[in-house]
TORFIVEX-415382 format. One record per residue (C-alpha): residue number from 1; residue in three letters; x, y, z. Coordinates in steps of 0.2 Angstrom, whole numbers, plus 5000, padded with zeros to 4 digits. Layout:
% residues N
[NUM; "ALA"; [X; Y; Z]] ...
END
This chain:
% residues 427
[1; "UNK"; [4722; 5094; 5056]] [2; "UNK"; [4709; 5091; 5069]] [3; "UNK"; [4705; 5072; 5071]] [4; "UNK"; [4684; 5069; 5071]] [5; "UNK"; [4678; 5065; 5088]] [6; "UNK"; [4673; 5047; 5081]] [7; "UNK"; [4680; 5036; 5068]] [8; "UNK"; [4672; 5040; 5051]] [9; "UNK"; [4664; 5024; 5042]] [10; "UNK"; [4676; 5014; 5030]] [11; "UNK"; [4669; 5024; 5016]] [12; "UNK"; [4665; 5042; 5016]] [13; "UNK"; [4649; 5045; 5006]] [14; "UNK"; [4658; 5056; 4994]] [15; "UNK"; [4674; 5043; 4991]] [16; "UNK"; [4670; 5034; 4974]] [17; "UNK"; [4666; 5015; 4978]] [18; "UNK"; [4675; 5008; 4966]] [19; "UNK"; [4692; 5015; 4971]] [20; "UNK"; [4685; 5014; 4989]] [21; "UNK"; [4685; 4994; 4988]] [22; "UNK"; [4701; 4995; 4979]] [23; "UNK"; [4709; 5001; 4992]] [24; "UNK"; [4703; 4992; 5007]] [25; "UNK"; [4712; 4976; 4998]] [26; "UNK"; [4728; 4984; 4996]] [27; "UNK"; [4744; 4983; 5008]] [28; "UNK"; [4749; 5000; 5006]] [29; "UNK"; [4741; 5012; 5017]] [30; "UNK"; [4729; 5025; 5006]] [31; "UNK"; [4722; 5040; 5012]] [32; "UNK"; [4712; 5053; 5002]] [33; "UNK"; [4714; 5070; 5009]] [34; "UNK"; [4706; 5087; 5005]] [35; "UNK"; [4715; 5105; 4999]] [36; "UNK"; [4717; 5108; 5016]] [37; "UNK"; [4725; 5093; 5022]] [38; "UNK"; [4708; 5085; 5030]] [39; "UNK"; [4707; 5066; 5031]] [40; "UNK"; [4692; 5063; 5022]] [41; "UNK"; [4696; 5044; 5021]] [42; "UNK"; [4708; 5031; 5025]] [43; "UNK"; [4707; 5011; 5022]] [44; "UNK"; [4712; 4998; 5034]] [45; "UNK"; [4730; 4995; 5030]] [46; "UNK"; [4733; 5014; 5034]] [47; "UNK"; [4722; 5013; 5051]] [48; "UNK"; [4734; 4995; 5053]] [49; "UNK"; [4748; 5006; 5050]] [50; "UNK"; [4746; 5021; 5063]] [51; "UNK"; [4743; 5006; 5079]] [52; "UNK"; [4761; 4999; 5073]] [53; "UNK"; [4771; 5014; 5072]] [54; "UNK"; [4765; 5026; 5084]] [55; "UNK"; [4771; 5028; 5100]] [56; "UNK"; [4760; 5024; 5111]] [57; "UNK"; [4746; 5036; 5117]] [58; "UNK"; [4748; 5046; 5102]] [59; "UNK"; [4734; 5037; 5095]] [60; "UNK"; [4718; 5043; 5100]] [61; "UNK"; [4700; 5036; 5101]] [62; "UNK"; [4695; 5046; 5086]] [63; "UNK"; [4703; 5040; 5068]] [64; "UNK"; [4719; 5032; 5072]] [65; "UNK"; [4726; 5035; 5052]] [66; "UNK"; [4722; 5055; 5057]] [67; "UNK"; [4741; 5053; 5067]] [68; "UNK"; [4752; 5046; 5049]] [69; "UNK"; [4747; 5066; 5043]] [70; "UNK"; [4759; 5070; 5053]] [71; "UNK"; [4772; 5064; 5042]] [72; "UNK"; [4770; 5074; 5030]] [73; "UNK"; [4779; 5091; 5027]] [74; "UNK"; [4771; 5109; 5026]] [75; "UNK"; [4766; 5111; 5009]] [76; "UNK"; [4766; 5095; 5002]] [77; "UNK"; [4749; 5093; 4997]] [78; "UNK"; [4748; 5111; 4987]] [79; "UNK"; [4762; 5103; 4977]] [80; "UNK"; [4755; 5088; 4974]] [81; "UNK"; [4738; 5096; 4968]] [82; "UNK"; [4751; 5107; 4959]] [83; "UNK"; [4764; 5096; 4950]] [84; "UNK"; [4751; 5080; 4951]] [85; "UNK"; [4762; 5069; 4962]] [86; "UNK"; [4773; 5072; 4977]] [87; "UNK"; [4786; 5058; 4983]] [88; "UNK"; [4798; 5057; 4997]] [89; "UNK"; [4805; 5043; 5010]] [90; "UNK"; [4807; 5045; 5029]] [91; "UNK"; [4811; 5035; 5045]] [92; "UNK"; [4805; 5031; 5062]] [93; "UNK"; [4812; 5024; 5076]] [94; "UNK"; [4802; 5008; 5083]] [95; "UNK"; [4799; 5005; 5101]] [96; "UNK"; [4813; 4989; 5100]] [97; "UNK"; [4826; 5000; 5092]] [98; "UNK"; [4825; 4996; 5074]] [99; "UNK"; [4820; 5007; 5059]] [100; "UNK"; [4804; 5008; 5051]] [101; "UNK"; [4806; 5015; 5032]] [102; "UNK"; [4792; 5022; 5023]] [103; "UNK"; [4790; 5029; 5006]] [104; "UNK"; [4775; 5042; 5003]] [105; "UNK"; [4767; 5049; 4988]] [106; "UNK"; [4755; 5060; 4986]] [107; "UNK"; [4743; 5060; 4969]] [108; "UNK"; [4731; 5074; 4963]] [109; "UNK"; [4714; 5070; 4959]] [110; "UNK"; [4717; 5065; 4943]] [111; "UNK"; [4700; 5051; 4943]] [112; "UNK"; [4688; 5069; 4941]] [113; "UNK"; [4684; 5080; 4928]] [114; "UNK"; [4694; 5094; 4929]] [115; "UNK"; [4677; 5104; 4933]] [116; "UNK"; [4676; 5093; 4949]] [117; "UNK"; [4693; 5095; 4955]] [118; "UNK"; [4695; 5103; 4973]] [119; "UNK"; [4711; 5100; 4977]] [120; "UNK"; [4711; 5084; 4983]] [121; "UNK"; [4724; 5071; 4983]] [122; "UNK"; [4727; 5053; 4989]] [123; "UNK"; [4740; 5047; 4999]] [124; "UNK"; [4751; 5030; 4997]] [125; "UNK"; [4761; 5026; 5011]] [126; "UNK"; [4770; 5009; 5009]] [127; "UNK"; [4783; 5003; 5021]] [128; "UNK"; [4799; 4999; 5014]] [129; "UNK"; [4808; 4995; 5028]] [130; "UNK"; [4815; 4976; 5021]] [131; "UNK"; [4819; 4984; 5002]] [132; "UNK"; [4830; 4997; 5011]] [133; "UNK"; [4838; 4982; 5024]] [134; "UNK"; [4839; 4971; 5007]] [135; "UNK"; [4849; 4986; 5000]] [136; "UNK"; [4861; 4990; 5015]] [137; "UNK"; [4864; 4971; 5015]] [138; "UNK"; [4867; 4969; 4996]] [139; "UNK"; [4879; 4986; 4999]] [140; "UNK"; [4888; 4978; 5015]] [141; "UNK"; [4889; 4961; 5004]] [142; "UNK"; [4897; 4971; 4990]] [143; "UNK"; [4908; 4980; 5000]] [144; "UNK"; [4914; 4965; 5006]] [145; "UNK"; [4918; 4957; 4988]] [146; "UNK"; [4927; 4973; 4985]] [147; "UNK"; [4938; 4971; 4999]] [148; "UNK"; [4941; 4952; 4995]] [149; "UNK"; [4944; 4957; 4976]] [150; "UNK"; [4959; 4970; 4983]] [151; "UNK"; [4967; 4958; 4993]] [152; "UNK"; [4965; 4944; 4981]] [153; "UNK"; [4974; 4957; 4967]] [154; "UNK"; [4986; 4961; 4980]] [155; "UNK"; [4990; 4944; 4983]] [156; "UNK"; [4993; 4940; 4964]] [157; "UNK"; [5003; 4956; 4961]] [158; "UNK"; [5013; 4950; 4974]] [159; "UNK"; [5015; 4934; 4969]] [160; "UNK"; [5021; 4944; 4949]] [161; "UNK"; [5033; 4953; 4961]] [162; "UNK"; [5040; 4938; 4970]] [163; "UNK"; [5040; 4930; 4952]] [164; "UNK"; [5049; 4944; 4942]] [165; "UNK"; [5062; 4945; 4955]] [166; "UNK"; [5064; 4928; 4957]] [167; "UNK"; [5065; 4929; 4937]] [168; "UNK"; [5080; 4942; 4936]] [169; "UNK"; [5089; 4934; 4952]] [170; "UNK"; [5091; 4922; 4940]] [171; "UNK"; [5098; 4931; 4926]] [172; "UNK"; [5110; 4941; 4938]] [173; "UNK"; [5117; 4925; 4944]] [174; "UNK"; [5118; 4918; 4927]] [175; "UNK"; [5127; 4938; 4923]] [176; "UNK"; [5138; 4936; 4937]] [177; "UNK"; [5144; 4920; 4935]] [178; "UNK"; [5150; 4923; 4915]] [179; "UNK"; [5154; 4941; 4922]] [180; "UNK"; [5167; 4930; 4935]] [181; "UNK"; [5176; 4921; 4921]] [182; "UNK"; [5185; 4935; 4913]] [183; "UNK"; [5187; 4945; 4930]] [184; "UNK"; [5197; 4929; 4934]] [185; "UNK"; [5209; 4928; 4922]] [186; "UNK"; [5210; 4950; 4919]] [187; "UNK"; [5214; 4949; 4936]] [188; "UNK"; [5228; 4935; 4936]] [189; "UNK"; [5235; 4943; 4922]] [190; "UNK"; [5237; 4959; 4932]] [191; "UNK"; [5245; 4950; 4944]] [192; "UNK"; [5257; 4944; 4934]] [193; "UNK"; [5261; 4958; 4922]] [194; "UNK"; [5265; 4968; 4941]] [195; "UNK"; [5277; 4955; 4944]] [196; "UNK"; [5285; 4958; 4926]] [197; "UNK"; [5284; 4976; 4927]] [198; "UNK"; [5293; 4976; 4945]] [199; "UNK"; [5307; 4964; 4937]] [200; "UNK"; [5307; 4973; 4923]] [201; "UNK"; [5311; 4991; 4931]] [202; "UNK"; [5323; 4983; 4944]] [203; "UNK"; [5331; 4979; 4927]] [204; "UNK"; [5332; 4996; 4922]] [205; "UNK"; [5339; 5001; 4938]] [206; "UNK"; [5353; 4990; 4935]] [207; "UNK"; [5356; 4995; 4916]] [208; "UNK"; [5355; 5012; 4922]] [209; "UNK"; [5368; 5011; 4934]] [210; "UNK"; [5381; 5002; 4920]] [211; "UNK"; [5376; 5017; 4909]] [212; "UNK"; [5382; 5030; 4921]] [213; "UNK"; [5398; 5020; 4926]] [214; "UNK"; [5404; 5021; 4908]] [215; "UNK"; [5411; 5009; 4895]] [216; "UNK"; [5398; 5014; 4881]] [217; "UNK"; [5401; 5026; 4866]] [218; "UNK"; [5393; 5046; 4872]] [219; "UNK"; [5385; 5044; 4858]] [220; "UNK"; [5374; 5029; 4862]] [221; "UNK"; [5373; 5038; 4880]] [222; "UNK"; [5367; 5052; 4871]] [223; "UNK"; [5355; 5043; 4863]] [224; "UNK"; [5347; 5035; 4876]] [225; "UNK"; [5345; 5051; 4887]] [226; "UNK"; [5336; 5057; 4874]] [227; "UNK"; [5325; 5042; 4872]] [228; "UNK"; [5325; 5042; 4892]] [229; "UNK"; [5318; 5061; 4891]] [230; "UNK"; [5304; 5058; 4878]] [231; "UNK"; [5296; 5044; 4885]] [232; "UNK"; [5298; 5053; 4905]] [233; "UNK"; [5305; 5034; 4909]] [234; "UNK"; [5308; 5043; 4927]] [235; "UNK"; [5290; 5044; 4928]] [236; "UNK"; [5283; 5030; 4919]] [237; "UNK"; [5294; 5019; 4932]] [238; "UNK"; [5286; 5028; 4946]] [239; "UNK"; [5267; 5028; 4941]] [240; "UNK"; [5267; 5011; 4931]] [241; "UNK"; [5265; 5002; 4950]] [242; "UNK"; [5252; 5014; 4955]] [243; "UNK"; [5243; 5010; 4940]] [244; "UNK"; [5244; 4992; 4940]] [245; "UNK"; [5239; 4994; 4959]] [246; "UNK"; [5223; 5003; 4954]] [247; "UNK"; [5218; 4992; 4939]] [248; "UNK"; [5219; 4977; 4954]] [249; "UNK"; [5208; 4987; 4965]] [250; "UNK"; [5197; 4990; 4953]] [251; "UNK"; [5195; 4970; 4947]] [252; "UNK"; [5195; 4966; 4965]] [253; "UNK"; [5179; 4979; 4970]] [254; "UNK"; [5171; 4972; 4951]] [255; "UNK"; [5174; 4954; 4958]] [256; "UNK"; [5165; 4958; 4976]] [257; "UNK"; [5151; 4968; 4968]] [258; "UNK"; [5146; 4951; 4956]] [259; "UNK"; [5151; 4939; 4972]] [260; "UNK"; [5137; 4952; 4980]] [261; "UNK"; [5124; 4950; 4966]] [262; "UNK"; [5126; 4931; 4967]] [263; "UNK"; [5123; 4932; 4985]] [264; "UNK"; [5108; 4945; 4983]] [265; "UNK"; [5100; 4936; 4967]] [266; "UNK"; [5101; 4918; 4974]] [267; "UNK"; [5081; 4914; 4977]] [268; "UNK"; [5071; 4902; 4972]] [269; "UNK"; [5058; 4891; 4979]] [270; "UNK"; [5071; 4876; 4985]] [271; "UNK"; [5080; 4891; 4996]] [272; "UNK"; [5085; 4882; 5013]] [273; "UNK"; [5084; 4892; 5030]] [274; "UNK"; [5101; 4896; 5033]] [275; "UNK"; [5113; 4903; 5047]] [276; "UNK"; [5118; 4918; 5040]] [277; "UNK"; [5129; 4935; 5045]] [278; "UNK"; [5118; 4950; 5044]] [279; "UNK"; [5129; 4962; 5044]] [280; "UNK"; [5137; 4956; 5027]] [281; "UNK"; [5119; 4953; 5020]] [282; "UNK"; [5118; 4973; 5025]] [283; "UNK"; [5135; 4976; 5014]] [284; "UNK"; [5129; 4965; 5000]] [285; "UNK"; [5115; 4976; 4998]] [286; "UNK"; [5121; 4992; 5002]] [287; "UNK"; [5137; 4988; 4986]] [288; "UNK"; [5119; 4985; 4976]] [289; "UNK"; [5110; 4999; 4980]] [290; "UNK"; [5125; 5011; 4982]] [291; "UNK"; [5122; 5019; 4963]] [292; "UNK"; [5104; 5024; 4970]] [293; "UNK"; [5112; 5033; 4988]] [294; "UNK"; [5129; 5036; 4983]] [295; "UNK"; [5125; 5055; 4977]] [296; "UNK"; [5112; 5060; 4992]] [297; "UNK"; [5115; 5051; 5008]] [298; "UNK"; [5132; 5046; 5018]] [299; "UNK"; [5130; 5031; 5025]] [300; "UNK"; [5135; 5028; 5043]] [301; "UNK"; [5135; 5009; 5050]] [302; "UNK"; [5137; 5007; 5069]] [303; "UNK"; [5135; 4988; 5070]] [304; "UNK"; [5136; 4980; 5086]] [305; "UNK"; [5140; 4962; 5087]] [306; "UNK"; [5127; 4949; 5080]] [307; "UNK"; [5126; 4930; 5081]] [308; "UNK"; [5122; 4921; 5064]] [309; "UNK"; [5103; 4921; 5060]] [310; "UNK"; [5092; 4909; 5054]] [311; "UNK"; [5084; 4917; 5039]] [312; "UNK"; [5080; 4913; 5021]] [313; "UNK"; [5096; 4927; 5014]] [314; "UNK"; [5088; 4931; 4998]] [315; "UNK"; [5071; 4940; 5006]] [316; "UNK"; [5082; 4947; 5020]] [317; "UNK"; [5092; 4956; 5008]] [318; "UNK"; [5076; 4960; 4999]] [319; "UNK"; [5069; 4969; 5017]] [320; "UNK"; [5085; 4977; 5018]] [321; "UNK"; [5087; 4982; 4997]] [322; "UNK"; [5067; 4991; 5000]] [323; "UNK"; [5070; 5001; 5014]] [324; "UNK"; [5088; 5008; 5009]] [325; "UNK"; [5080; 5012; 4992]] [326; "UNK"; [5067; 5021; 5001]] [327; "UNK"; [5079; 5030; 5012]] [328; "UNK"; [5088; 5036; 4997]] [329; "UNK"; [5074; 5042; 4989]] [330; "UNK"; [5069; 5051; 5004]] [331; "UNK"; [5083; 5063; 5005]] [332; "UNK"; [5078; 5077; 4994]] [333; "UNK"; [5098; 5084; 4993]] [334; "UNK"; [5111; 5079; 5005]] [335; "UNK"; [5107; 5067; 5020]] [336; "UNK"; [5114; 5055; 5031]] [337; "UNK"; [5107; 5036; 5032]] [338; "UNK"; [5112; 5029; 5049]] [339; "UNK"; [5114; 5009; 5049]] [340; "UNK"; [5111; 5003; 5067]] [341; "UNK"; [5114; 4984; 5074]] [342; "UNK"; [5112; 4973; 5090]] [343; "UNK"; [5103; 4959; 5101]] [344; "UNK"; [5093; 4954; 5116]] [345; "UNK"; [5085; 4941; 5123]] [346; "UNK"; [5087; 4928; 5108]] [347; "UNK"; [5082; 4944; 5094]] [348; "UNK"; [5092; 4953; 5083]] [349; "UNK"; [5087; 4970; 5076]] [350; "UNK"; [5091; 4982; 5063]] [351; "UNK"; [5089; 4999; 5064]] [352; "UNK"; [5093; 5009; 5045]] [353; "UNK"; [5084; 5029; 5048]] [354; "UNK"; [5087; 5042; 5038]] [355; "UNK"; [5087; 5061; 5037]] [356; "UNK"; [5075; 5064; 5022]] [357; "UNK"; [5057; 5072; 5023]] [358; "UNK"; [5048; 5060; 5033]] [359; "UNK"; [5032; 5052; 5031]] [360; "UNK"; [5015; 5061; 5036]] [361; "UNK"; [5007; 5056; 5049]] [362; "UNK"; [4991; 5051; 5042]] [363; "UNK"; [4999; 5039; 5030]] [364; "UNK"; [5009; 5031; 5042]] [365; "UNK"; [4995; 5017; 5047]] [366; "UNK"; [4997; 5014; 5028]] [367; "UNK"; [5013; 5011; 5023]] [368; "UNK"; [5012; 4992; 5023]] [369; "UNK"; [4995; 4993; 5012]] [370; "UNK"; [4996; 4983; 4997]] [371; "UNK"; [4998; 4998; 4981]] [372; "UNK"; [4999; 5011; 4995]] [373; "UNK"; [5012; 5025; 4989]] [374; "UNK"; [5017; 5043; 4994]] [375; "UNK"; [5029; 5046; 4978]] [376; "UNK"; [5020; 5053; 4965]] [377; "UNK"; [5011; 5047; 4950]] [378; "UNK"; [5024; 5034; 4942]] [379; "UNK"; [5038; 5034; 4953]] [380; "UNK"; [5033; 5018; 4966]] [381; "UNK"; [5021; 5002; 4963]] [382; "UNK"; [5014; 5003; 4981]] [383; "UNK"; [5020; 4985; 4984]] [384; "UNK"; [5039; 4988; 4990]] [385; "UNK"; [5035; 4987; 5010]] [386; "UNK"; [5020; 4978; 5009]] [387; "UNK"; [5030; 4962; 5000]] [388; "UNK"; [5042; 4970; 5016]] [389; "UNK"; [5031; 4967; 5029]] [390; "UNK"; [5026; 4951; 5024]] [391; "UNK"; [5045; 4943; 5021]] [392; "UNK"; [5047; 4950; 5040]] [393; "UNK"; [5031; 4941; 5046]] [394; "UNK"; [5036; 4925; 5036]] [395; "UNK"; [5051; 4925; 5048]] [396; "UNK"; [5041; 4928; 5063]] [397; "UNK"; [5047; 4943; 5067]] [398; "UNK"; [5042; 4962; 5065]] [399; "UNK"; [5044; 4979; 5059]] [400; "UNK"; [5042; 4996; 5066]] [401; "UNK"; [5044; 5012; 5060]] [402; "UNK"; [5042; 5029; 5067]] [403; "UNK"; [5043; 5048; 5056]] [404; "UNK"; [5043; 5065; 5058]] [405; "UNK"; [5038; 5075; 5045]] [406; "UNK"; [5054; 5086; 5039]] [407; "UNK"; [5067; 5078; 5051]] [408; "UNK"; [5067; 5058; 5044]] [409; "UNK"; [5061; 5042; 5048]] [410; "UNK"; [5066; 5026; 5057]] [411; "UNK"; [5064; 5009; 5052]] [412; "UNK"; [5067; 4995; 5065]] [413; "UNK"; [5067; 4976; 5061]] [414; "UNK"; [5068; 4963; 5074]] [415; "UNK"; [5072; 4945; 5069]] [416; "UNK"; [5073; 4930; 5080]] [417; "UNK"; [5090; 4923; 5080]] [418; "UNK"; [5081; 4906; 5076]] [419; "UNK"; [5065; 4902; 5069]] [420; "UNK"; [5052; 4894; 5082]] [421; "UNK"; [5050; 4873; 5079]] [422; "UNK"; [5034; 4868; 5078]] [423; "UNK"; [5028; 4857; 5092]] [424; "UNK"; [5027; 4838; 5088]] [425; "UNK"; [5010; 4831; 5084]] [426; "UNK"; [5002; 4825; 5101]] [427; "UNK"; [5013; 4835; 5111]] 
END
């Protein structure tokens, strides 16, 4: 591909002049090339072309379209004399650190008799440098809306969340306040029936000892022994207490486990910041959660001492109700979650870690995503430490959590014991 030592005229003789003049008006650069890849012509917006995109000295003083050949790949040309067309795109660096995009198609001479066809084609070279940036623009752009459109839907799936809970909070409260009615009284009436069964028995006692000092028939002696022997009064008298002390257990932990669903369900948009004890808020939820840990994990608390924090209680017990689930869940048979307390320098924070399987490193820059789960298909929304995060934020505080896959993971949450005041206006 040997450039001629002087530019050839606009027109070679044996170009036809009707597609000759054709060309010269088009913005696309043409060239007409023989079987062997000679440039036999070339119009002005190919010579235009060549001056803007070569580097410069490349471009000598014979025909300057003679250096865009060089774009084109080894055998090329037999295939578009062969196939009848030929298409690819390339680009160029440009001298102020752009990109120049071109598009090139090669033609076979389909304009001759097939008797006059030597293998020749023509060359279109377009530059299509603003379609692709159009592209890459419209791609970013769309990128961009897709982005927006996740977080908008993870914004409204939160909102669902915040909704549904605030929902069955409601319910639960309104459970555990009829629930609280008959626990009342069942329990008063245990109280008092132990009362009657202790006179009662001391009663007993006293009949018992007349019995034995005498003055009734042996046959009505005789008759109640043997009533005293088939009802075991010896032991009904002993274990009656101890099941009456049981049944009160048992109505007391039924009554802390509804006063515990009242103070875990109470949300609601009209919820007041409020002074409130962390570690009980920490108990309220564990006696909620407990069903889900209870058969895999021991709980250990080491609470240190804590002032009362300024916090809204429902979405703190919420924090602590997501990571103790998670905790549990977790621990593949038998674990330990590890409840730690304390504060500094006007902070409090709670430390809850647990020895389950951990969380893979690679995730771990994920966890708070919006619809970001590990557990499989069906088991988790993705939304239960992102809704997490953001109640932690709300209270201008922060979360951290460190893992190690196969040894557990740490959860830390530091609270401020009182929420930051915002400055008056003008001051």
């Amino acid at each position: 591909m040997t450039a001629p030592a002087s530019a050839p005229p606009a027109t070679a003789p044996d170009a036809p002049q009707s597609l000759a003049g054709l060309a010269d008006l088009l913005g696309d650069a043409v060239l007409l090339l023989d079987a062997d890849g000679t440039l036999r012509y070339a119009n002005p917006a190919a010579h235009e072309l060549s001056h803007r995109l070569a580097p410069a000295g490349e471009v000598g003083p014979g025909h300057a379209a003679q250096w865009l050949l060089r774009l084109l790949p080894d055998g090329a040309i037999h295939e578009a004399t062969q196939q009848g067309r030929w298409e690819y795109s390339t680009s160029l660096a440009t001298g102020d650190g752009g990109e120049t995009t071109l598009r090139i198609a090669l033609h076979g001479r389909r304009d001759l008799p097939p008797a006059q066809r030597d293998g020749s084609c023509f060359a279109v070279i377009r530059d299509i440098s603003a379609e692709v940036r159009r592209e890459r623009e419209l791609q970013r752009r769309h990128t961009e809306l897709q982005m927006a459109y996740l977080r908008l839907a993870g914004t409204q799936e939160q909102l669902l969340q915040s909704e549904k809970l605030a929902s069955i909070g409601q319910l639960a409260a309104g459970v555990a306040h009829e629930i609280n009615n008959p626990i009342g009284y069942v329990h008063s009436n245990l109280g008092t029936l132990q009362e009657y069964l202790r006179n009662l028995i001391t009663l007993l006692d006293v009949y018992d000892r007349a019995v034995r000092g005498g003055g009734l028939p042996e046959e009505t002696v005789a008759e109640i022994d043997e009533l005293r022997a088939r009802f075991d009064l010896d032991f009904v008298t002993q274990d009656l207490p101890d099941l009456l002390a049981e049944s009160r257990e048992g109505i007391e932990r039924v009554t802390k486990i509804v006063q515990d669903l009242k103070d875990f369900s109470y949300t609601g948009r009209g919820e007041a910041w409020t002074e409130t004890d962390l570690h009980r808020a920490l108990d309220s939820t564990l006696n909620i959660v407990w069903n889900e840990i209870k058969y895999k994990a021991r709980v250990e608390k080491r609470y240190g001492d804590l002032p009362p924090v300024e916090c809204l209680p429902s979405e703190i017990n919420q924090v602590f109700m997501n990571i103790l689930v998670n905790a549990g869940q977790a621990i593949v048979e038998r674990g330990v979650i590890t409840i730690e307390t304390g504060h500094a320098d006007g902070e409090v924070w709670v430390r809850i870690s647990d020895t389950g399987k951990g969380i893979p490193e690679s995730a771990l820059p994920r966890i708070f995503d919006p619809f970001f789960t590990t557990k499989p298909v069906g088991q988790g929304t993705g939304l239960g430490l992102s809704i997490t995060y953001g109640i932690v934020a709300k209270h201008h505080g922060r979360i951290e959590v460190s893992s190690v896959p196969g040894e557990g993971t740490v959860f830390r949450i530091v609270l401020p014991v009182r929420q930051p005041r915002e400055a008056p206006a003008g001051g």
